[in-house]
MDAnalysis code that builds the backbone (N, CA, C; Angstrom):
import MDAnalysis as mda
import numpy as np

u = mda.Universe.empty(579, n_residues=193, atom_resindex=np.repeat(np.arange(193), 3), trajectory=True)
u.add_TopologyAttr("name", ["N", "CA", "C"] * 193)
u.add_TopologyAttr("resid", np.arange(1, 194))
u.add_TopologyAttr("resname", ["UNK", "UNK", "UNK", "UNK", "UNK", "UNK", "UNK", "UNK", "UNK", "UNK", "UNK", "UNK", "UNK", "UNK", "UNK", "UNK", "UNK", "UNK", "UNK", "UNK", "UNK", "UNK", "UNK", "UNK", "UNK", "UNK", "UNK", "UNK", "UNK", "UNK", "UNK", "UNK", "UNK", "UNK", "UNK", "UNK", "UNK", "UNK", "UNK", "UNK", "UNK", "UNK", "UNK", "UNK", "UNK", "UNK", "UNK", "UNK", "UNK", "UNK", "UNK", "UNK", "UNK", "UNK", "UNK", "UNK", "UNK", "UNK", "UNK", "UNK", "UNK", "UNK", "UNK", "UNK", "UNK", "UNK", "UNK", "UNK", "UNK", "UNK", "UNK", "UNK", "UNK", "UNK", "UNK", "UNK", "UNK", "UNK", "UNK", "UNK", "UNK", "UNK", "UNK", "UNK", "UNK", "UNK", "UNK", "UNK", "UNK", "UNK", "UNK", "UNK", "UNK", "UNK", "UNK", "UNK", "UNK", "UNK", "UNK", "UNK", "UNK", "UNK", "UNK", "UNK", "UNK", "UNK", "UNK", "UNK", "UNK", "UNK", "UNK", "UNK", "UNK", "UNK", "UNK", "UNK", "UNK", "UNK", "UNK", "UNK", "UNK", "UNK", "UNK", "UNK", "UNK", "UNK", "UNK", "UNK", "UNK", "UNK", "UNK", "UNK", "UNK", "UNK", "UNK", "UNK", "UNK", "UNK", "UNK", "UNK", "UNK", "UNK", "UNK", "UNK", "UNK", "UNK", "UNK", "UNK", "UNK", "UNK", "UNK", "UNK", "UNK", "UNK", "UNK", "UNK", "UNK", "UNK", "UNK", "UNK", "UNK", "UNK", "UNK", "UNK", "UNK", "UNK", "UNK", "UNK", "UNK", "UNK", "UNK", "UNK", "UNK", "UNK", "UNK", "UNK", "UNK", "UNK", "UNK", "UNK", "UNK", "UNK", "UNK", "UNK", "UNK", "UNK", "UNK", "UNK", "UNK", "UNK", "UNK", "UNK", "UNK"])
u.atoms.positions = np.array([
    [3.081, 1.745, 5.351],
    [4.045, 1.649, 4.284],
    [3.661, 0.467, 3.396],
    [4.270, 0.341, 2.109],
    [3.358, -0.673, 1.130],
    [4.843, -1.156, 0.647],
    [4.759, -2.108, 0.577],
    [6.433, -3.265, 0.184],
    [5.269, -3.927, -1.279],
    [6.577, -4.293, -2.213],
    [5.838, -5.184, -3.727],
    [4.804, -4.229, -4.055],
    [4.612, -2.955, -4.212],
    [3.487, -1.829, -4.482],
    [3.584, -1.905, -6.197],
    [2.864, -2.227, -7.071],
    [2.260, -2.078, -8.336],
    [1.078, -1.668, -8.818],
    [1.083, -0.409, -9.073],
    [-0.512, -0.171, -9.443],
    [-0.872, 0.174, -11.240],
    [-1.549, -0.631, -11.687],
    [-1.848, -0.663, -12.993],
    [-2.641, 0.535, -13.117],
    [-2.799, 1.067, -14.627],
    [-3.690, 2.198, -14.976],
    [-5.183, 2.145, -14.385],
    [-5.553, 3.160, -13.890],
    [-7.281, 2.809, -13.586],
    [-7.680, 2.821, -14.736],
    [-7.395, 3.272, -16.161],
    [-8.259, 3.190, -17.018],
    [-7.364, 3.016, -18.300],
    [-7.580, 1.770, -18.728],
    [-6.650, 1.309, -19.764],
    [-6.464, 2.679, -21.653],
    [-7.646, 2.936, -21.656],
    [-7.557, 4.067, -23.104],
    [-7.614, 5.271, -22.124],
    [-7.179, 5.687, -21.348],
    [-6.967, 7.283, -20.915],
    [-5.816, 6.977, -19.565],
    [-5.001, 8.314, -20.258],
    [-3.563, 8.892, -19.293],
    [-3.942, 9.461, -17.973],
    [-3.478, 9.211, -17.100],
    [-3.698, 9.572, -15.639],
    [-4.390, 10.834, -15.594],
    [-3.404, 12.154, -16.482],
    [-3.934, 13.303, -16.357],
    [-5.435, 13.533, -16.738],
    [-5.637, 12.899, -17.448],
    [-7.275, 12.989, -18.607],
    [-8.240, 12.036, -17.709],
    [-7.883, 11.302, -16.691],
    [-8.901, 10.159, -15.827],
    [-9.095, 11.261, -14.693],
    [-10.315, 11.314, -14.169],
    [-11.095, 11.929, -13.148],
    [-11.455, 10.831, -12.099],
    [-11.193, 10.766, -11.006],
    [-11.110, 9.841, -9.896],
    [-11.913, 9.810, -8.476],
    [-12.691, 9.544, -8.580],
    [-13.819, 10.155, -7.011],
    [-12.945, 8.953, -6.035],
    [-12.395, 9.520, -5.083],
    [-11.976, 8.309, -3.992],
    [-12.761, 8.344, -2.564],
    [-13.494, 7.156, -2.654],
    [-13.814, 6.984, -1.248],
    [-13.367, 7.351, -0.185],
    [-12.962, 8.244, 0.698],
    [-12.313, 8.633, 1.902],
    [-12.656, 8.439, 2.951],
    [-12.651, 7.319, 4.206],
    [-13.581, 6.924, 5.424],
    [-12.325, 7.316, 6.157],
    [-11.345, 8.140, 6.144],
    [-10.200, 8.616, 6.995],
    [-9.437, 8.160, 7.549],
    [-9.279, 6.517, 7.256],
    [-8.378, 5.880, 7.479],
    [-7.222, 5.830, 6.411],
    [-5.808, 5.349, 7.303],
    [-4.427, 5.617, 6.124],
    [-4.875, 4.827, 5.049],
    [-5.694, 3.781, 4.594],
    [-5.580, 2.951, 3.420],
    [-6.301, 4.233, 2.333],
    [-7.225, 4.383, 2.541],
    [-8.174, 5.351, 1.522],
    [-7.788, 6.636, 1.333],
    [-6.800, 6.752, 1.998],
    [-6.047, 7.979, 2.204],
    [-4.592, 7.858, 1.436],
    [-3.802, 7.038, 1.679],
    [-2.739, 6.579, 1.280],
    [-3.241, 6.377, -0.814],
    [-4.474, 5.779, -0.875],
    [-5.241, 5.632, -2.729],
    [-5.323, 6.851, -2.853],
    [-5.784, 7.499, -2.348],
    [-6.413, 9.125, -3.224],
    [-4.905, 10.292, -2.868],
    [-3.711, 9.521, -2.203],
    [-2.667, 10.131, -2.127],
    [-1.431, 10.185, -3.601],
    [-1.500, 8.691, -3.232],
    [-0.924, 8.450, -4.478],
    [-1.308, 8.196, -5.870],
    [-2.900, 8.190, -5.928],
    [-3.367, 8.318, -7.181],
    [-3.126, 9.930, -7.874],
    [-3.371, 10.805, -6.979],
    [-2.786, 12.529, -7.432],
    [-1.267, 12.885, -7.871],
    [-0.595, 11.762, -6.938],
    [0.955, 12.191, -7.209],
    [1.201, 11.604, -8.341],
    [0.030, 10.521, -8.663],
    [0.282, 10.017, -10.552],
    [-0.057, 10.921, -11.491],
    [-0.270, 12.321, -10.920],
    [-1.321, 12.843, -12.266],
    [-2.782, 12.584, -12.270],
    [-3.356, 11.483, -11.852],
    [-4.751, 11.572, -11.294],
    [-5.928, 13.055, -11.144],
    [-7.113, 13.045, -11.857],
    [-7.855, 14.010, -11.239],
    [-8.038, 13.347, -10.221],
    [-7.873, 13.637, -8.856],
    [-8.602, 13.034, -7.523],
    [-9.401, 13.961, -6.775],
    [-10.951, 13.281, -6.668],
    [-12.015, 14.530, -6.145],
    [-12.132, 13.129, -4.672],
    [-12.069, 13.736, -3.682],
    [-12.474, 13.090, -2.266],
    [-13.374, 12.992, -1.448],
    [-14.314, 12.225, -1.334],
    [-15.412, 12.315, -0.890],
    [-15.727, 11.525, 0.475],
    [-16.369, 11.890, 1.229],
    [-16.435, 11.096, 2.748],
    [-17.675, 11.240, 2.806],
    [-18.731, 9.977, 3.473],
    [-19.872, 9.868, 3.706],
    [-20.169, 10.270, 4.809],
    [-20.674, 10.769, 5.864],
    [-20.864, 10.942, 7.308],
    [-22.123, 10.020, 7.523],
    [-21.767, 9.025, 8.038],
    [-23.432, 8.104, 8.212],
    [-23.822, 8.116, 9.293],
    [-23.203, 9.170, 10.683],
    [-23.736, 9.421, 11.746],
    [-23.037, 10.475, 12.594],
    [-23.461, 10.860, 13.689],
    [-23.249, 11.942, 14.335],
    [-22.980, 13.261, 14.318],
    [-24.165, 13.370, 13.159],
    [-24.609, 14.974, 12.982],
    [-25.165, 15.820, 14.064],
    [-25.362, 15.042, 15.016],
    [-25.620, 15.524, 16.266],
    [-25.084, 15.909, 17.520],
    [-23.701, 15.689, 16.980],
    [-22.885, 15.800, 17.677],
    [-22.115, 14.551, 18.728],
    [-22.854, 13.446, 18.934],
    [-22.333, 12.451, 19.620],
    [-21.410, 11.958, 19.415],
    [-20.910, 12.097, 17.718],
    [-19.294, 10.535, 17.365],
    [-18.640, 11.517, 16.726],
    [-18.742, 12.868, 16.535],
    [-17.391, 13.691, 16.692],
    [-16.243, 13.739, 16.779],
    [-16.480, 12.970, 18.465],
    [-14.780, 13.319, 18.969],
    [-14.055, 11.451, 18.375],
    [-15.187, 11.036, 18.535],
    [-14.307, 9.706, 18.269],
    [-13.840, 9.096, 17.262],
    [-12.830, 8.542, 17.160],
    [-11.450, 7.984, 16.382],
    [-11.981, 6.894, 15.575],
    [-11.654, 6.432, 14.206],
    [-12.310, 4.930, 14.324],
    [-13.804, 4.734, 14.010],
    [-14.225, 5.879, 14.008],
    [-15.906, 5.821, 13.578],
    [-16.649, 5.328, 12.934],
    [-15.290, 5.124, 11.258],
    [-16.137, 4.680, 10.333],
    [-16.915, 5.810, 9.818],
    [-16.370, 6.842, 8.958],
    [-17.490, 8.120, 8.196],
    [-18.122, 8.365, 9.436],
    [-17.580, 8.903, 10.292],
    [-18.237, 9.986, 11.201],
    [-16.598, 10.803, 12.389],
    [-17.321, 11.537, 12.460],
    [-16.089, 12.516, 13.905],
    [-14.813, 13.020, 13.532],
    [-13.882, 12.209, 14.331],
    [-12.226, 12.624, 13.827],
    [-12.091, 12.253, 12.517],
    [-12.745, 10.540, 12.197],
    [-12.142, 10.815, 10.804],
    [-12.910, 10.995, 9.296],
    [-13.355, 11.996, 9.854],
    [-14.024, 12.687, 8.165],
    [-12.957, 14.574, 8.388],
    [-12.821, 14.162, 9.692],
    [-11.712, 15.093, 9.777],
    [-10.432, 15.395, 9.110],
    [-9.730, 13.560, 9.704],
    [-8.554, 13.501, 8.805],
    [-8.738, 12.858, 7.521],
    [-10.120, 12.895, 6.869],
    [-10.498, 12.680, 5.379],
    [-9.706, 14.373, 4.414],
    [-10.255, 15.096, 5.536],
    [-10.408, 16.557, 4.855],
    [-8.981, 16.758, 4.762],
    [-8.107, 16.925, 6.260],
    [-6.859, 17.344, 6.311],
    [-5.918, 16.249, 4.984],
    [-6.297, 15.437, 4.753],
    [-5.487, 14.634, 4.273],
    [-5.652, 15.047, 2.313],
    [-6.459, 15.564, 1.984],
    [-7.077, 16.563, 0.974],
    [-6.599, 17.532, 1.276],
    [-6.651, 18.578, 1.888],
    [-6.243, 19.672, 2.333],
    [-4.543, 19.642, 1.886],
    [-4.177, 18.525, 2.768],
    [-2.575, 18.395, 2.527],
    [-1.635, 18.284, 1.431],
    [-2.486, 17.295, 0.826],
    [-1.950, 16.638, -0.743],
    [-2.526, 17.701, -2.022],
    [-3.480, 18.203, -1.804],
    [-3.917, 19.192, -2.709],
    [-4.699, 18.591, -3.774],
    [-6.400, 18.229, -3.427],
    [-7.143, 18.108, -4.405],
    [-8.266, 18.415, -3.213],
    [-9.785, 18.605, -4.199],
    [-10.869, 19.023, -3.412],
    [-11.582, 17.632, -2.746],
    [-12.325, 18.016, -1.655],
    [-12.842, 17.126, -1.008],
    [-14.215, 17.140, -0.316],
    [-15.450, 16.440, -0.687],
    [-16.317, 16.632, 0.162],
    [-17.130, 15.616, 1.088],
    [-17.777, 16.515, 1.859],
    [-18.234, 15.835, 3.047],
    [-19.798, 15.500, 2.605],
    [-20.741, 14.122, 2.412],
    [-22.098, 13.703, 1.892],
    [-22.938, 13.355, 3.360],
    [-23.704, 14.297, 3.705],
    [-24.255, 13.618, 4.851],
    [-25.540, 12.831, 4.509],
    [-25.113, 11.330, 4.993],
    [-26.167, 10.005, 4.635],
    [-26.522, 9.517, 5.767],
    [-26.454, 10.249, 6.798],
    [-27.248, 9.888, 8.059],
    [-28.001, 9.284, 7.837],
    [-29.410, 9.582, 7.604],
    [-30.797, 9.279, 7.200],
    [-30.718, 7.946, 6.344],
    [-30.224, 7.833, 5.519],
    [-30.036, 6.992, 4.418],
    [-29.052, 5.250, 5.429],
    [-28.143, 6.016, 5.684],
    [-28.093, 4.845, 6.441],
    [-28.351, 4.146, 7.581],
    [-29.353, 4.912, 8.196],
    [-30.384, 4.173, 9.447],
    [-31.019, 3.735, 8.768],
    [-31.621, 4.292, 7.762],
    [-32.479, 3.038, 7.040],
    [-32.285, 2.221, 6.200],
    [-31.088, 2.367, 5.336],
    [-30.892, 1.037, 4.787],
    [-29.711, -0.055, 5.831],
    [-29.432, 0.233, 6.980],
    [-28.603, -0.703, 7.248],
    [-28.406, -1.001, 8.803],
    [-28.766, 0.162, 9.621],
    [-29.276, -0.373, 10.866],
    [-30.515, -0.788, 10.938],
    [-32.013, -0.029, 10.306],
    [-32.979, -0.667, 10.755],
    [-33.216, -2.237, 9.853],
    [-32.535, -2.233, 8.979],
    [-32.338, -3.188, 8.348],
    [-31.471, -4.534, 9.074],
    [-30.386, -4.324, 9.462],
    [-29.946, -4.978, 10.404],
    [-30.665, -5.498, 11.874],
    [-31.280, -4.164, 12.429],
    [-32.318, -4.998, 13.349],
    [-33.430, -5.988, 13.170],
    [-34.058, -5.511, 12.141],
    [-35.365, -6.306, 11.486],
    [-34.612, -7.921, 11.396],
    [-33.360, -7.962, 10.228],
    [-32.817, -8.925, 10.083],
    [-32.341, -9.815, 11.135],
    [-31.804, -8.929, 12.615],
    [-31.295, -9.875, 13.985],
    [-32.542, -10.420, 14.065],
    [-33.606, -9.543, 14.253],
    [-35.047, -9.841, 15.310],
    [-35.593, -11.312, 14.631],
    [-35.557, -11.263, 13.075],
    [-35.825, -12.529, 12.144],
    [-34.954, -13.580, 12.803],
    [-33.544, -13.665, 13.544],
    [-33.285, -14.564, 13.534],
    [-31.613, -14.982, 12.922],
    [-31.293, -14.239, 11.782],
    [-30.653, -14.193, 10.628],
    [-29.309, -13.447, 11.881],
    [-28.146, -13.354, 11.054],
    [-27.190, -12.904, 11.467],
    [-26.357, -11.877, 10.268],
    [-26.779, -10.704, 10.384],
    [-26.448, -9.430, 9.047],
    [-25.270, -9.521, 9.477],
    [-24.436, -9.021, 8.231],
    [-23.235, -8.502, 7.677],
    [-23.427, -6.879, 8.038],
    [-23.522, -5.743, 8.458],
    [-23.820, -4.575, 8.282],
    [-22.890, -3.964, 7.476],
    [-21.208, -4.230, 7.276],
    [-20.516, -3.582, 6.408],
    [-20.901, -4.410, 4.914],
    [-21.334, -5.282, 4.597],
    [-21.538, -5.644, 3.237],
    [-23.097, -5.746, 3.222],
    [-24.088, -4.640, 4.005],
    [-25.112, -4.041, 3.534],
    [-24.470, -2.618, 3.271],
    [-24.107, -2.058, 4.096],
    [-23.750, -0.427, 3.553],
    [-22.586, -0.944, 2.388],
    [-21.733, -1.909, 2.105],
    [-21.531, -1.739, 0.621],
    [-22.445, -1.909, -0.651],
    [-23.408, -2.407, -0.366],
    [-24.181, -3.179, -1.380],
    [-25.069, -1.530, -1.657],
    [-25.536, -0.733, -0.047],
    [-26.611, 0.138, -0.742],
    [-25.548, 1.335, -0.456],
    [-25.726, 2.040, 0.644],
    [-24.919, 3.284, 0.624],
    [-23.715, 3.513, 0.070],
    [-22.458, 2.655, 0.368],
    [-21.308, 2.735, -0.362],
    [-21.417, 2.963, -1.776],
    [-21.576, 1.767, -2.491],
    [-21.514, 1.762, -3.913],
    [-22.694, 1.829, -4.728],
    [-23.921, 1.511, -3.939],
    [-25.176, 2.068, -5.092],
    [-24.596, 3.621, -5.533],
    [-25.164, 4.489, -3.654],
    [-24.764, 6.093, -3.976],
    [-23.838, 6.498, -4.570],
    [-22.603, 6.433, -3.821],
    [-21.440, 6.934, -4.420],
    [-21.065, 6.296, -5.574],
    [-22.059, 5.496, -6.594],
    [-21.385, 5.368, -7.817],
    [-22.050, 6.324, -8.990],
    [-23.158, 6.691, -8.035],
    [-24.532, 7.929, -8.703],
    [-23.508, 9.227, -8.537],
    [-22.732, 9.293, -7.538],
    [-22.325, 10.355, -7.121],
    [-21.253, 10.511, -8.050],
    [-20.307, 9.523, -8.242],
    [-19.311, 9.508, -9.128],
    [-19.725, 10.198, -10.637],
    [-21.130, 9.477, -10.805],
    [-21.684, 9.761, -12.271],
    [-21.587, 11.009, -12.010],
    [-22.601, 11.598, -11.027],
    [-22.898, 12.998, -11.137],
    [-21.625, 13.818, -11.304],
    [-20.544, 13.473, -10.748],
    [-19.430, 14.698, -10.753],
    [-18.383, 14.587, -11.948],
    [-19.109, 13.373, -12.961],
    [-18.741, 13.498, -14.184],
    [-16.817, 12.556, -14.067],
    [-17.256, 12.218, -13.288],
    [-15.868, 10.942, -12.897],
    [-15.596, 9.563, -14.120],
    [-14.742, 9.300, -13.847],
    [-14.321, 7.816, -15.003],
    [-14.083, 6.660, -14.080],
    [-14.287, 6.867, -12.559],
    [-13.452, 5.644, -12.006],
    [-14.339, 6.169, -10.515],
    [-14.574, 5.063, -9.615],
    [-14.825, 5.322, -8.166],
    [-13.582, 4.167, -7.911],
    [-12.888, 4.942, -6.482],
    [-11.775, 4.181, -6.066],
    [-12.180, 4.018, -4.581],
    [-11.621, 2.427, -4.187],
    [-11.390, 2.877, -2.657],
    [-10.281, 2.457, -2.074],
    [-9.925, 2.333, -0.932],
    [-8.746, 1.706, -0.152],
    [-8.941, 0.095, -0.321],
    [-9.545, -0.631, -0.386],
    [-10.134, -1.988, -0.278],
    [-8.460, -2.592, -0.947],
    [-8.052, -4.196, -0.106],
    [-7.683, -4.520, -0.297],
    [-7.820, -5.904, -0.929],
    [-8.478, -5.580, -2.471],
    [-9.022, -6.599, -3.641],
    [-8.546, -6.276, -4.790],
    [-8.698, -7.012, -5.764],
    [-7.562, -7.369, -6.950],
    [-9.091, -7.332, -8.052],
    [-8.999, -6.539, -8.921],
    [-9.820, -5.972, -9.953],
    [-9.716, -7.136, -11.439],
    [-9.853, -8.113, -11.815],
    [-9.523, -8.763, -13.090],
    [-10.859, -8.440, -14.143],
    [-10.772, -8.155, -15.082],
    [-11.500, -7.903, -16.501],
    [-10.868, -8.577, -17.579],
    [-12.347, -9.565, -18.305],
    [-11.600, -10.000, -18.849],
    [-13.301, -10.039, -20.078],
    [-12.977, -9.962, -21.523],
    [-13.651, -9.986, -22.665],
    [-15.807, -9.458, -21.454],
    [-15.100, -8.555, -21.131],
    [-16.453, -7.669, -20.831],
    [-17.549, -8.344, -19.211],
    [-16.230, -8.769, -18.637],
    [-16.713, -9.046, -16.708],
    [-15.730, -8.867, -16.453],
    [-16.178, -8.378, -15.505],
    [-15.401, -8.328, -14.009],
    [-15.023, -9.252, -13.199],
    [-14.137, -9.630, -12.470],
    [-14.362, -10.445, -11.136],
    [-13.635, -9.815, -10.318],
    [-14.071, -9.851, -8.983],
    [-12.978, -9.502, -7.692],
    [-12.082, -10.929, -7.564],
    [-10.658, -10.417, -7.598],
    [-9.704, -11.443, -6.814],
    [-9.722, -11.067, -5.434],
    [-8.500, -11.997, -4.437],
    [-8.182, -11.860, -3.288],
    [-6.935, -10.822, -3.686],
    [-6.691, -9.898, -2.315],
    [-5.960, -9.176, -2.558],
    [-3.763, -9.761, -2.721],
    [-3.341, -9.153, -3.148],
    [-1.539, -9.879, -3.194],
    [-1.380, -10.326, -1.450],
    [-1.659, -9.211, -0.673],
    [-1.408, -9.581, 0.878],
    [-2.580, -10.111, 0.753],
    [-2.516, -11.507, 1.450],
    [-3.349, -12.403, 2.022],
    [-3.870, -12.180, 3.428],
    [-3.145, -11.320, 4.230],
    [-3.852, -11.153, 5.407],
    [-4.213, -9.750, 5.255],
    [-4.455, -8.712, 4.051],
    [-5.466, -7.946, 4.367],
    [-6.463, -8.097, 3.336],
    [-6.422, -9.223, 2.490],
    [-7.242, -9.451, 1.699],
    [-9.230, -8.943, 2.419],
    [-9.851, -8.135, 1.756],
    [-10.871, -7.527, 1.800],
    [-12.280, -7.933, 0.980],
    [-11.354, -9.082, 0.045],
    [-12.581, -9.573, -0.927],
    [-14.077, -10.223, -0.725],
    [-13.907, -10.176, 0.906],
    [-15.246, -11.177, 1.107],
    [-15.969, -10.200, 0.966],
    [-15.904, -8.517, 1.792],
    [-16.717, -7.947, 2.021],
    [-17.710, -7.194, 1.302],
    [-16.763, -7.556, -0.277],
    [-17.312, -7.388, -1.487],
    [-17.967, -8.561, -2.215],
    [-18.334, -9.313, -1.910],
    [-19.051, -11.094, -2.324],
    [-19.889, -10.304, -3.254],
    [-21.141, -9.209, -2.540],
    [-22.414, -8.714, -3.383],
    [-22.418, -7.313, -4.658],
    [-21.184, -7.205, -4.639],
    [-21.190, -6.288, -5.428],
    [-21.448, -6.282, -7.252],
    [-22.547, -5.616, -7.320],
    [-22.717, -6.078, -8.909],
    [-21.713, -5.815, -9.849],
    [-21.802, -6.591, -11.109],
    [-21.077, -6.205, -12.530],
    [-21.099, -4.748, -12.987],
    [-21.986, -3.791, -12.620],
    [-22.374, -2.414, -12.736],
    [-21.450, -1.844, -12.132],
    [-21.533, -2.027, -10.396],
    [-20.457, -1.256, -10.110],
    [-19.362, -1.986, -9.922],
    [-18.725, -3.004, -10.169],
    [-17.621, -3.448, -10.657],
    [-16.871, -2.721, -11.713],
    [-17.934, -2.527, -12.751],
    [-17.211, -1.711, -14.469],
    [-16.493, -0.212, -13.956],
    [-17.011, 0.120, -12.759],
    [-16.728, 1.443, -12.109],
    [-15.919, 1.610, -11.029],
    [-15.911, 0.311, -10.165],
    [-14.588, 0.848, -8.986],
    [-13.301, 0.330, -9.413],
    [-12.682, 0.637, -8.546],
    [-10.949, 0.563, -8.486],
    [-10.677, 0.179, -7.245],
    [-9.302, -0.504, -7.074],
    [-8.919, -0.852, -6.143],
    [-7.746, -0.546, -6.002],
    [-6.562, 0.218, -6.005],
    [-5.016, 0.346, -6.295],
    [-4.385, -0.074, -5.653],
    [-4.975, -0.821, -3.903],
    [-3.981, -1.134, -3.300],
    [-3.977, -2.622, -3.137],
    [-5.194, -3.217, -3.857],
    [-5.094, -4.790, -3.860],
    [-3.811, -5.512, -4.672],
    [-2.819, -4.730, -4.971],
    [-1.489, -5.621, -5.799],
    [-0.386, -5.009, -4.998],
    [-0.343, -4.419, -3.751],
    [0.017, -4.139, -2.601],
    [0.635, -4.811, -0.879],
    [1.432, -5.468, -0.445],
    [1.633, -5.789, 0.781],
    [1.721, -4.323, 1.928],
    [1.051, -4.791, 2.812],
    [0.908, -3.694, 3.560],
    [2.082, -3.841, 4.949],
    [2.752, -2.949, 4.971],
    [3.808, -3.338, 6.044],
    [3.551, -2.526, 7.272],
    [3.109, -2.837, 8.483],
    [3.162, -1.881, 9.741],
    [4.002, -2.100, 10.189],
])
């Protein structure tokens, strides 16, 4: 549930109905809860889930995966439910190599990787902002709990309104490129469990 919930236009010269919206979907309630209520605004919302492992059947059954198993499952049902289309990108391949073998190389060096702010830097938001292009979108959104400011032609990430789900570190590397392109709707948000 979301207490103090304000969400500004994703796109200041176009009306909800006329904005096309690719939302990140990793099947958890936050990314789910954005591409929920961005549709009930009038939103085009197209839903997309990465699968970055267990095409083989191993992380299937399990909960919590992170883009793989149950929840690219309840990515779909949760599309299914609310009523907009949704698809499934399998980046298996893509992300063993940009971010586990990358991550090992990086332990074996010595170094101590981030692995979720390598798969944001390449798989998350390089791809899916290509992907966004491709499906002819105005906005990539995700659940992230960060605060979007633009101001005379930059970007910056703030910390999110809730301070304890603030999400902004995990975005430190994200360029001005795809800054001009994501969204955040639930960073002006308190999250209440």
């Amino acid at each position: 549930m979301l207490k103090e919930f304000e969400i500004e236009p994703l796109l200041k010269d176009k009306a909800p109905h006329q904005t096309k919206a690719v939302v990140a979907m990793s099947g958890g309630v936050d990314s789910s809860v954005a591409a929920a209520l961005l549709h009930n605004l009038g939103y085009k919302v197209v839903g997309v889930t990465l699968q970055l492992y267990g095409t083989d059947g191993n992380a299937n059954a399990r909960k919590g995966a992170c883009c793989a198993g149950q929840d690219i499952y309840d990515a779909k049902r949760v599309a299914e439910s609310v009523g907009f289309p949704h698809y499934i990108l399998n980046y298996e391949e893509i992300f063993k190599k940009e971010v586990i073998e990358d991550f090992a190389s990086t332990y074996m060096r010595g170094e101590t990787p981030i692995p979720c702010v390598r798969c944001n830097q390449t798989v998350k938001f390089r791809d899916l902002l290509q992907v966004t292009k491709n499906l002819g979108a105005d906005v990539l959104v995700t659940g992230h709990y960060v605060r979007r400011l633009e101001k005379n032609g930059e970007v910056k990430l703030c910390r999110s309104i809730d301070k304890s789900k603030d999400q902004s570190y995990f975005l430190f590397a994200t360029t001005q490129e795809q800054l001009k392109l994501l969204r955040f709707p639930l960073g002006g948000s308190i999250k209440v469990i």
